[in-house]
matplotlib code that plots the C-alpha trace (Angstrom):
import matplotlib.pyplot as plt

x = [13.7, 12.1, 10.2, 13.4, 14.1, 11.1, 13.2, 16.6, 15.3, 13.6, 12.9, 11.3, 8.2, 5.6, 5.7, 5.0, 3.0, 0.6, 1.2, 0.0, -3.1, -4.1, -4.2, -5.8, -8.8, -8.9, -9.4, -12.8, -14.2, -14.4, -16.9, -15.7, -14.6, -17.0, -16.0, -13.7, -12.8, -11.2, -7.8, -6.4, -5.0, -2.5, -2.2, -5.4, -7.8, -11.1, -13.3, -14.2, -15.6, -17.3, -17.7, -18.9, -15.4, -13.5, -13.5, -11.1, -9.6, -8.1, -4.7, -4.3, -2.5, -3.7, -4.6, -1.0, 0.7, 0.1, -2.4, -0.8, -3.3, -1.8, -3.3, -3.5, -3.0, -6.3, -4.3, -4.5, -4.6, -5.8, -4.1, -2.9, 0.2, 1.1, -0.2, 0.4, 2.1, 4.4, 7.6, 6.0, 4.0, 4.3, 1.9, 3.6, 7.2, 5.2, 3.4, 6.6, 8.5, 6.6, 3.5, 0.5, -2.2, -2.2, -4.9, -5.3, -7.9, -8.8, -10.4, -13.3, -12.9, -16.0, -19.3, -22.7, -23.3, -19.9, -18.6, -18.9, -16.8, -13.1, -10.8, -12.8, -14.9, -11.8, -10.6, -13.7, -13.9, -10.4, -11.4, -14.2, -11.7, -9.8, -12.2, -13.3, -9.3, -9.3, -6.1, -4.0, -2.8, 0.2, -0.2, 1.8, 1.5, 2.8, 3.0, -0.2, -1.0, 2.1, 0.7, -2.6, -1.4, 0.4, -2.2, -4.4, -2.0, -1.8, -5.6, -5.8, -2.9, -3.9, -5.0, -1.5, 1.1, 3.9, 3.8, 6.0, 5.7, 7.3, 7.7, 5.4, 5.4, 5.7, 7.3, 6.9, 8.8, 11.9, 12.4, 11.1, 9.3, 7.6, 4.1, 5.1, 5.9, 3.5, 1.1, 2.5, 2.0, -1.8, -4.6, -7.5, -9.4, -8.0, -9.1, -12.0, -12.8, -11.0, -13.9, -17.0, -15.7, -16.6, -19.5, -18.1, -15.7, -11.7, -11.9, -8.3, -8.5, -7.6, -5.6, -3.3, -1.3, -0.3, 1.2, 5.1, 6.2, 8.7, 8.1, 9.1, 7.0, 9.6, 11.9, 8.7, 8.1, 12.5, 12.1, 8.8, 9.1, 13.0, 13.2, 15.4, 14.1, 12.8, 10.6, 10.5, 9.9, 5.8, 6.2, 8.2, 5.0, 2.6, 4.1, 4.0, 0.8, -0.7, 0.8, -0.2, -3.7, -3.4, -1.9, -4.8, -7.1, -7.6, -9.5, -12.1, -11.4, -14.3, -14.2, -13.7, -11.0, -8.9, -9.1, -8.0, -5.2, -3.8, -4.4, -3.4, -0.7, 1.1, 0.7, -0.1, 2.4, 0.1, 1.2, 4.9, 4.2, 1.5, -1.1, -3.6, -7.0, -8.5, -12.2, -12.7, -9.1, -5.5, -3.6, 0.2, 2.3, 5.1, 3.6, 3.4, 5.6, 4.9, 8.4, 8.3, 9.9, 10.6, 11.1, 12.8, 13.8, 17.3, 15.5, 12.2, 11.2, 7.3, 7.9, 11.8, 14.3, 14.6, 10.7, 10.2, 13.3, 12.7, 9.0, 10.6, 12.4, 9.4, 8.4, 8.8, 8.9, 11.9, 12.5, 14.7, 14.9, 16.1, 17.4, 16.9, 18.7, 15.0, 12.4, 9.0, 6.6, 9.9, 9.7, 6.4, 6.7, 10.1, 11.7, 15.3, 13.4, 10.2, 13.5, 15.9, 13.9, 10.5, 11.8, 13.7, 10.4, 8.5, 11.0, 11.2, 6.8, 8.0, 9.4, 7.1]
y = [-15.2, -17.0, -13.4, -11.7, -12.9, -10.1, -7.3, -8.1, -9.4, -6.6, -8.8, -11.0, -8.4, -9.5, -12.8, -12.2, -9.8, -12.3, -15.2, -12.8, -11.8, -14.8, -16.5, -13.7, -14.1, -18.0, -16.9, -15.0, -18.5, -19.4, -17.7, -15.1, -16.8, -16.1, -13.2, -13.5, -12.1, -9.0, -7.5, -9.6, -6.7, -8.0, -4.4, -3.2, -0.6, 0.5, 0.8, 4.2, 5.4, 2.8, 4.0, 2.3, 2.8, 2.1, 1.3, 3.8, 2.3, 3.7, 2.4, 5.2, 5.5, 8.5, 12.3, 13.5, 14.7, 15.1, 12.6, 10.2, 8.1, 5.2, 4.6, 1.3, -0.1, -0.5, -3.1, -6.9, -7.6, -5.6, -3.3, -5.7, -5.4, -2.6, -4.7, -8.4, -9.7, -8.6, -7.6, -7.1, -4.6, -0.7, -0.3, -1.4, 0.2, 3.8, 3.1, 2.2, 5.5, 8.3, 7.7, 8.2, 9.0, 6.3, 5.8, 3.9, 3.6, 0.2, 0.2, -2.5, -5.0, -4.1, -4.8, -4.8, -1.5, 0.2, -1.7, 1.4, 3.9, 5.4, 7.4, 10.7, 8.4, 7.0, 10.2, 11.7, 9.3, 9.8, 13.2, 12.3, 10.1, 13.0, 15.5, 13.0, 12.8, 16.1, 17.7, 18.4, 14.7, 13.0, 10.2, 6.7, 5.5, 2.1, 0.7, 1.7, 3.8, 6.1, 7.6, 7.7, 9.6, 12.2, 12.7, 13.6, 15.5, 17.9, 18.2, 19.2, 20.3, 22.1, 19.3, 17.3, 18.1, 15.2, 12.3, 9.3, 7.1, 3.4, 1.4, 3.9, 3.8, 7.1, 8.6, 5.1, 6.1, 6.7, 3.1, -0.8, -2.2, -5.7, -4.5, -1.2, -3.0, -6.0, -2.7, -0.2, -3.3, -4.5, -2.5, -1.1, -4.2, -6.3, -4.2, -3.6, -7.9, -8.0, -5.8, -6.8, -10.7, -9.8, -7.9, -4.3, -5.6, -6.7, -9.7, -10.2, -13.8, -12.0, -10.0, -12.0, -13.3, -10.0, -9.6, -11.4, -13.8, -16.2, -19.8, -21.1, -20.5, -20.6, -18.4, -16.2, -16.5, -15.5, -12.1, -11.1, -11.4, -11.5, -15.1, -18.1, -21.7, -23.9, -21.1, -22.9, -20.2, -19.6, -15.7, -17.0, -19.7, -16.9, -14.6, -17.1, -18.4, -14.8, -14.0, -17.1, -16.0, -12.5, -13.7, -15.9, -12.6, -11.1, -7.6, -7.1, -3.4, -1.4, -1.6, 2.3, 2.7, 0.1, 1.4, 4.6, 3.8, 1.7, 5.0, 7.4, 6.3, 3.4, 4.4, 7.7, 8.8, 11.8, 11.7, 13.0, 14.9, 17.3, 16.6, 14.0, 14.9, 14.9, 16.1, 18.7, 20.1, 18.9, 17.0, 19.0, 17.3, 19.6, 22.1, 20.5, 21.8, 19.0, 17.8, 14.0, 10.9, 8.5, 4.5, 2.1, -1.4, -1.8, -4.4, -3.5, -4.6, -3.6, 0.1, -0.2, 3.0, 4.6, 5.2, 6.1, 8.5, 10.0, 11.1, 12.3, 15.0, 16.2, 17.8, 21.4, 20.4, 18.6, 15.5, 12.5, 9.4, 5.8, 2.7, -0.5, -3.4, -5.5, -6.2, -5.0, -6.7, -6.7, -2.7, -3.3, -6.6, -7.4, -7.8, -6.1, -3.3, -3.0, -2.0, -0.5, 2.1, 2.6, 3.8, 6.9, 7.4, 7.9, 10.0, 12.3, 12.2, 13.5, 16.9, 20.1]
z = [-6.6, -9.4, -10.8, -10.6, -13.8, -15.1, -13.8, -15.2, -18.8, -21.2, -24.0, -21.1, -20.5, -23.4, -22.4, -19.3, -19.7, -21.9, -19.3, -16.8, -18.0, -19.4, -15.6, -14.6, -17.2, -16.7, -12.8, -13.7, -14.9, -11.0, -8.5, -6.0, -3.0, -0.2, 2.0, 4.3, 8.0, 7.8, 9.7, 13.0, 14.2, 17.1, 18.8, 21.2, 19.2, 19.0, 15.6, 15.6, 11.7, 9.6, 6.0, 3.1, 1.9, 5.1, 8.9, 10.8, 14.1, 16.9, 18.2, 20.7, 23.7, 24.9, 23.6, 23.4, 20.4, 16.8, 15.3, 12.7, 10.4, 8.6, 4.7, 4.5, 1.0, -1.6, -3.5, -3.3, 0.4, 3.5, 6.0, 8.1, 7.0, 9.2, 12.5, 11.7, 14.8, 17.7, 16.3, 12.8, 13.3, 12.1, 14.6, 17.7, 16.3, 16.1, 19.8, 21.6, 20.0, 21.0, 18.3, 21.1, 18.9, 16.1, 13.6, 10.6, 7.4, 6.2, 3.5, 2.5, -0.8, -3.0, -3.3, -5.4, -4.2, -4.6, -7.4, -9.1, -7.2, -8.1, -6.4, -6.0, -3.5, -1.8, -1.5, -0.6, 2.6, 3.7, 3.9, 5.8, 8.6, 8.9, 9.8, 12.6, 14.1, 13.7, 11.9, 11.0, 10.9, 9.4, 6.8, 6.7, 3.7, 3.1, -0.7, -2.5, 0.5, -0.4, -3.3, -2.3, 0.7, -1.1, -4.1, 0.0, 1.1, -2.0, -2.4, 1.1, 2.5, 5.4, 7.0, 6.6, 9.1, 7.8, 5.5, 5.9, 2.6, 2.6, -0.3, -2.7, -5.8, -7.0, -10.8, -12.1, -15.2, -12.8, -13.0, -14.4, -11.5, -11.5, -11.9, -14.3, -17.2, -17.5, -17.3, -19.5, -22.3, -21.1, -23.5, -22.2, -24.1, -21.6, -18.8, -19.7, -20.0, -16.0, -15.3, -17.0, -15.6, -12.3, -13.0, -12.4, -9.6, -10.0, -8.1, -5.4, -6.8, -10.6, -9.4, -7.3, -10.9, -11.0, -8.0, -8.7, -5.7, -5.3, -6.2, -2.7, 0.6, 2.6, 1.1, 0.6, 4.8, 5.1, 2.9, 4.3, 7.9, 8.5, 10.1, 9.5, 9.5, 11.5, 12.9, 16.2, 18.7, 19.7, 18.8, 14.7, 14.7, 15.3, 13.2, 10.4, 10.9, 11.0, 7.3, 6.0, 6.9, 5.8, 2.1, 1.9, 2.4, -0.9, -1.4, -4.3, -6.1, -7.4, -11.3, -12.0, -9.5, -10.5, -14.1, -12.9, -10.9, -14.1, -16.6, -14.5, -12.1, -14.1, -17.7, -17.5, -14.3, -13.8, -10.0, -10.6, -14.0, -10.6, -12.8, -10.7, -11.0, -7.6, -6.5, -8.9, -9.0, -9.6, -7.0, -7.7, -5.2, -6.9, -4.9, -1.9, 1.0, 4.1, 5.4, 3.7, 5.5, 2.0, 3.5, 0.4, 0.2, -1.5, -3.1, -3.7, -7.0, -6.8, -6.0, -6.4, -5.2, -8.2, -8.7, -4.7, -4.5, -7.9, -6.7, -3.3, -5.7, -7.0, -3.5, -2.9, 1.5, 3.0, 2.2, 4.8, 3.2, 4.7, 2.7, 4.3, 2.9, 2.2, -0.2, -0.1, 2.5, 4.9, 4.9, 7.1, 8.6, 8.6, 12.2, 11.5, 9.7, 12.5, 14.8, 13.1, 10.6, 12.4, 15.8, 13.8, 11.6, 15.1, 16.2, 12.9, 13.4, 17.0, 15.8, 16.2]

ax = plt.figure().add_subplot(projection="3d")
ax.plot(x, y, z, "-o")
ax.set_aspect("equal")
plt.show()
């Protein structure tokens, strides 16, 4: 991959880190793109919540079991991810092993009105979609959604049965990553000019710089999804066409909340030192007891093994973790990883 080159070369990280930034400032000189249709969810559901912060949908197949909520990520692009297309979907893996009550929080890019929101408010209206499942639930957390899901869990732990994370970034100091260097060297001068250039909001279109990916489409299509060329079938055109869509979908981050993610998850790391402030106490998953499922690409380098199985140490519950020979988007939309991992996270969701 042509970014690998970040994660292998030290002495590389201040150039990027300047390259980085500086086409992410250059992108504030162009106007928000208008906004765009949200998820294409491919499985059946039912919007059931509508928040300012996020729409909850219902993917259930009936009233049985534990309810599990998936967290979708509040990153770059939208929770789609977990229900792109038949045979890459999280969604339909969990369904067709045992998963009958399925949920999942997407959360809405930013506006005017709640440009000025951070992760007190985000957590506050998780809390709020969980109190209408009714608990206690068990959180997916995929990527971004991992860490968000435990930092949930340990606020309010008696409403958390289980917690799968998959590809979560979690003691970033474990390990480089491709996103927790280029941070670690970006002031708060420069974050504070992100903000202010979209008026409050972090714009996806700035953001996406940020965001490492390989050079060549297709090779970005082979990794992602699990597919070889010439993608001829219907279901590998469908699949395709429905990625292309959602990478084209970016989500706008309220200004406060991306400011605090940076501070205190990246630089800061306040998630494994158990010291995340969250609604008015601290969020000490050290202390938190839930058995944990930990999901990691062998070659994940946006939350990479050593940061997600470091953080899955830091637990006081059980822990099971998986290793599946992938990179990051393939751990929810991959094909060999849909069947081989998901079916035995359903299954571990399963136990009493």
């Amino acid at each position: 991959m042509a970014w690998d080159i970040w994660t292998r070369n030290p002495f590389a990280w201040p150039l990027l880190t300047m390259e980085i930034w500086r086409r992410t400032l250059e992108a504030a000189a162009f106007p928000p793109p208008a906004e765009s249709a949200g998820p294409e969810w491919c499985t059946p559901n039912r919007l059931v919540l509508e928040l300012d912060a996020l729409r909850l949908w219902d993917f259930s197949m009936s009233d049985a079991g534990a309810p599990a909520l998936i967290v979708g990520p509040y990153a770059l692009h939208d929770a789609q991810l977990a229900d792109l297309a038949p045979g890459h979907s999280v969604v339909e893996a969990l369904r067709q092993n045992g998963c009958e009550r399925l949920y999942l929080a997407d959360w809405k890019s930013a506006t005017p009105e709640t440009r000025m929101v951070g992760i007190d408010a985000q957590l506050a209206a998780l809390n709020v979609a969980v109190d209408e499942i009714g608990g206690p639930v068990d959180l997916i957390g995929p990527c971004q959604g991992g860490w968000f899901s435990l930092i949930y869990a340990a606020r309010f732990p008696h409403k958390v049965r289980r917690i799968v994370l998959a590809g979560a970034p979690i003691d970033l100091k474990a390990a480089c990553s491709a996103l927790s260097e280029p941070v670690e060297k970006t002031t708060n001068h420069v974050i504070d000019r992100l903000i202010e250039s979209g008026g409050g909001i972090v714009r996806g279109e700035q953001m996406a710089p940020l965001w490492p990916r390989e050079d060549c489409e297709e090779r970005r299509l082979i990794d992602s999804l699990q597919l070889e060329p010439p993608f001829l079938s219907s279901a590998e055109e469908a699949a395709v066409a429905a990625f292309q869509r959602w990478d084209k979908r970016v989500v706008d981050l309220p200004g406060p909340y991306y400011r605090e993610v940076f501070c205190r998850l990246f630089r800061e790391n306040l998630l494994a030192r158990g010291a995340f402030p969250a609604l008015g106490k601290t969020a000490n998953i050290c202390a938190l007891d839930k058995p944990l499922f930990v999901l990691v690409g062998a070659h994940d380098t946006i939350a990479p093994p050593g940061q997600a199985l470091a953080g899955a140490d830091l637990v006081a519950g059980a822990v099971e973790t998986a290793i599946a020979p992938c990179g990051h988007l393939a751990l929810f939309m991959g094909r060999r990883t849909i069947a081989n991992e998901w079916p035995r996270i359903a299954s571990w969701l399963a136990e009493a």
